[in-house]
Steps between C-alpha positions, in 0.01 A plus 500: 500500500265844471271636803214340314636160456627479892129660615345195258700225675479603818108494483522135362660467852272641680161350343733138518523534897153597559364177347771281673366367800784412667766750693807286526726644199243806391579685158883421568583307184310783309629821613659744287862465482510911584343455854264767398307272729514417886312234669416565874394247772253577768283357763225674712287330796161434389227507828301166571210457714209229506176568375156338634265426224234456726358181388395664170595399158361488151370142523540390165590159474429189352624307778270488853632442823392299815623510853667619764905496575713660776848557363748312708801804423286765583208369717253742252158308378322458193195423457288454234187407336319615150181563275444351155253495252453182245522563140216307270604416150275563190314196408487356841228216515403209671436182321165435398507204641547610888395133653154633705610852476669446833801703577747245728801676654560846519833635619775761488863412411781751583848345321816581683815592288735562732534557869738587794473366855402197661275263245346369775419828696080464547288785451102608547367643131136646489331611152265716464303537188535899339204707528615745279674527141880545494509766174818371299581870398567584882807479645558302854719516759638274739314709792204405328168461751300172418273579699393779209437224274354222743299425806741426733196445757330271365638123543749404238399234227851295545719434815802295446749405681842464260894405517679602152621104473168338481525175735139377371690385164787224558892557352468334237222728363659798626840453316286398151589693204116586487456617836442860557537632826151686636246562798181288433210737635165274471231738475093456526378310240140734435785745399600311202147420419357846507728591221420199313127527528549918388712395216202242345256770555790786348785342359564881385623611851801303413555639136810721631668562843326843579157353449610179754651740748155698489273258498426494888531160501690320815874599518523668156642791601797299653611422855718600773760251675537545858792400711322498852796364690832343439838573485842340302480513103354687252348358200540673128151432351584460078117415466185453655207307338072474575447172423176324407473133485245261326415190326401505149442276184749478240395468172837404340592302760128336549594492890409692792761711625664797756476814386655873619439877392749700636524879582845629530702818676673595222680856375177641295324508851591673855694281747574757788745382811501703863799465653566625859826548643582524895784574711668687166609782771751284591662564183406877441691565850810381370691789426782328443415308144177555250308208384312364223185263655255338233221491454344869586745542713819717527687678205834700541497882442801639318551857526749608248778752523417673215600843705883374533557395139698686252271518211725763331699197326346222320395229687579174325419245805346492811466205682297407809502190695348350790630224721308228682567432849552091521211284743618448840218218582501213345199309341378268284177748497694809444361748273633568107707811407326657237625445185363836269505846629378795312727882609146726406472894611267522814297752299441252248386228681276689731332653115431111414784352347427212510069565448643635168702190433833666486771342393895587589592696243923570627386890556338520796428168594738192478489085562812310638475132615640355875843404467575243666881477440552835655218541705389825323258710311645688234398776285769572283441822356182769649683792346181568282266522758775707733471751197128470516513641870738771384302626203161468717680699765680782278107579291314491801281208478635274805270387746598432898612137392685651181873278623293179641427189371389138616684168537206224419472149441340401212428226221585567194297326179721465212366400099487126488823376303684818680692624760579792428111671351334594808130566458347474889654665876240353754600518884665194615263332745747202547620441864821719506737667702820714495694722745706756322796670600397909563255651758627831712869356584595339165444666191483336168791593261418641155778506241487764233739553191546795323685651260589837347728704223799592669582913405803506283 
C-alpha cells in the first residue's frame, strides 16, 4: 500500500468516528493495519454551578397554567396565574333567529389537561377584564406585569372559588368518555349581551380576530386569571373559552333550541403565564450539587475546559454527562424530572435563541432525553462546538462567556408522523425537578477521544 492509499483510508477512519455517536469501541475495527494511527483517552473536569433565571422566560406556549404548589423535596413554591386573549373565527354569526334577542348565560371555561398536586386543593381565582391590547408580534415573559394590561383596582368581573376535581358534577359524569375536565367561571350576563346587541348593529367587528380584539367591546381584548389564594396543585390550562349562551329557532329542526358562540385561547392569539418562584435560594446555596427547576426557574451552567484540551490531535469524541441525584422525600405529589434538556452557549441564549426559534443544530447546541435506566443526561459527542470555542478563541472574536453554556429544560415539538424532525424548542413549563451531580466539590467528568499520525 502507497503513502496516498494509507493517507485515503485513514481519513475514511477518521470522518467514520466523528459521525459515530457512541465511544465504546471508537475507530478500532477501522484502523490502519500500519498503526500510522494512535487513539488517546482523556477526561478533564468540567465546572458546574446553578443559575437563577429570575422568574423570566420567553413565554411562548400553547399551554396556560393555574395555581400555586410548594415542592415537597425542596420546600421552593410556584405560583402561577396567566393572560389570554380569545381568537374569533371568520364568519362568526349568531342565528337569525336569536329567541327575543336575549343573550342567556355568559361564562368562561378554562379546560384542564393535566395537573400535579392535590385535585382537591381549593383555590381563590379573580378575572379581570384587559384594558389594553396584547400585540401578537411581542414577545412575553413569565415576569410579565398584568397590571400593564389591566385595572387591577377596579373590582374584578369573576370571583370563583375552584378545586381541579369538580365536586358539583357526580362520578359517574366525571369518569364519562365526554367529560372534559375545566373551571366553570359564570360571568355577568349584560356582558354577553353587549356583544350581541354590537354585532346586530356591526356584524363586521367580528369579520376577523384583529377587528374583534379592537372593537372595545366588553372583554375583547382577553382576560387575566388570578390565583388570589391557595396552595396544593397546579392546573395545565390546554384551553380557555368565552362562552355565550341563547335560545334560538331552528329552521331545520322546526324547534326551539340552545345555542353557543364560542371564543377560544388558541395559538394565533397571545396566552401569556407569570410565574413566581420563592424560597429558590434554598437551592442556589447549595454548593454542593446544581439544579434544573421548571418552570422559569433554575438552569445549570457548564463551563467548559476548553483551556486543558489537546486540540493539536483530532478530536473524534467528546462526551459529557450529567448525573441526577435520586429524591430523598417521598410523595405521591412529588415533582417530574424533566424529560428534554437543550446544552445551548450562554451567549446564545442571552442573544435570543430561542426569540429566533433556534433549533439544536449538534454544533453548538445539542438535545438529549432523561434516562431513566441510568439516571443520566448524555451528550455524546460536543467536540464541534469545543472546536467552536477554540477557533473563536485563536481569531480573536470570543466574548467573556466564550467556554460557557446552559443546561435547560425544554419541550421539544417534533413533525407529526416523526420522531426524529424537530421543528419547535419552547421552555419546558411542566412541573420539574432535578439535582445534578457537580457544584464547587464535584466536578462533572468530560470524556474526550482523540487521535493522531504516529511519526514513523
Amino acid at each position: 500500500m502507497n503513502l496516498k492509499s494509507v493517507i485515503a483510508v485513514f481519513v475514511s477512519c477518521v470522518m467514520f468516528i466523528s459521525c459515530d455517536d457512541t465511544t465504546d469501541s471508537l475507530g478500532i475495527d477501522m484502523m490502519p493495519p500500519t498503526d500510522l494511527v494512535t487513539k488517546h483517552f482523556a477526561t478533564y473536569g468540567v465546572t458546574t454551578e446553578s443559575y437563577p433565571v429570575g422568574d423570566s422566560v420567553l413565554a411562548r406556549s400553547s399551554m396556560s397554567y393555574l395555581g400555586r404548589f410548594t415542592d415537597p423535596e425542596t420546600g421552593t413554591i410556584v405560583k402561577s396565574d396567566f393572560l389570554a386573549q380569545f381568537y374569533c373565527n371568520e364568519g362568526f354569526a349568531f342565528p337569525s333567529t336569536v329567541i327575543d334577542d336575549k343573550i342567556t348565560k355568559t361564562e368562561l371555561r378554562l379546560y384542564i389537561d393535566d395537573f400535579i398536586g392535590d385535585s382537591l386543593a381549593s383555590f381563590k381565582l379573580s378575572v379581570y377584564p384587559l384594558t389594553k391590547v396584547m400585540d401578537a408580534e411581542d414577545d412575553y415573559y413569565t415576569n410579565i406585569n398584568p397590571a400593564l394590561y389591566c385595572d387591577l383596582e377596579e373590582e374584578p368581573i369573576a370571583v370563583k372559588w375552584f378545586t381541579i376535581a369538580d365536586n358539583t358534577i357526580s362520578d359517574e359524569d366525571r369518569w364519562s368518555s365526554n367529560y372534559y375536565n375545566n373551571i366553570n367561571i359564570p360571568l355577568p350576563e349584560s356582558i354577553g349581551q353587549a356583544i350581541y346587541d354590537e354585532y346586530r348593529k356591526n356584524p363586521d367587528v367580528f369579520s376577523n380576530t384583529e377587528t374583534w380584539i379592537n372593537s372595545g367591546l366588553p372583554c375583547s381584548k382577553g382576560f387575566y386569571f388570578k390565583i388570589e389564594s391557595g396552595d396544593g396543585a397546579m392546573a395545565y390550562i390546554d384551553i380557555a373559552r368565552f362562552n355565550l349562551y341563547f335560545r334560538y329557532h331552528d329552521e331545520d329542526y322546526k324547534k326551539d333550541t340552545l345555542g353557543v358562540c364560542q371564543f377560544a385561547s388558541t395559538e394565533e392569539v397571545v396566552q401569556a403565564t407569570r410565574f413566581e418562584n420563592l424560597n429558590l435560594d434554598v437551592l442556589l446555596d447549595d454548593k454542593e450539587a446544581t439544579y434544573l427547576k421548571s418552570p422559569a426557574g433554575i438552569f445549570t451552567l457548564v463551563t467548559l475546559p476548553t483551556d486543558e484540551i489537546n486540540f493539536n490531535d483530532t478530536i473524534n469524541s467528546a462526551r459529557l454527562v450529567f448525573t441526577r441525584y435520586n429524591d430523598k422525600v417521598e410523595s405521591k405529589f412529588k415533582l417530574g424530572i424533566p424529560q428534554k434538556v437543550l446544552l445551548v452557549r450562554l451567549d446564545d441564549y442571552i442573544n435570543g435563541y430561542f426569540e429566533k426559534y433556534s433549533l439544536a443544530d449538534n454544533k453548538t447546541s445539542y438535545l438529549t432525553s432523561f434516562d431513566s435506566s441510568t439516571n443520566t443526561y448524555e451528550f455524546s459527542n460536543i467536540s464541534l462546538l469545543l472546536t467552536q470555542c477554540l477557533q473563536e478563541k485563536k481569531n480573536g472574536t470570543a466574548t467573556e462567556n466564550w467556554n460557557k453554556a446552559l443546561l435547560i429544560p425544554v419541550e421539544a415539538t417534533y413533525e407529526s408522523g416523526s420522531t426524529s424532525s424537530l421543528v419547535k424548542l419552547s421552555h419546558d413549563f411542566s412541573m420539574g425537578s432535578a439535582k445534578l451531580v457537580g457544584g464547587a466539590n464535584d466536578k462533572v467528568t468530560l470524556e474526550v477521544i482523540y487521535s493522531n499520525f504516529n511519526e514513523k
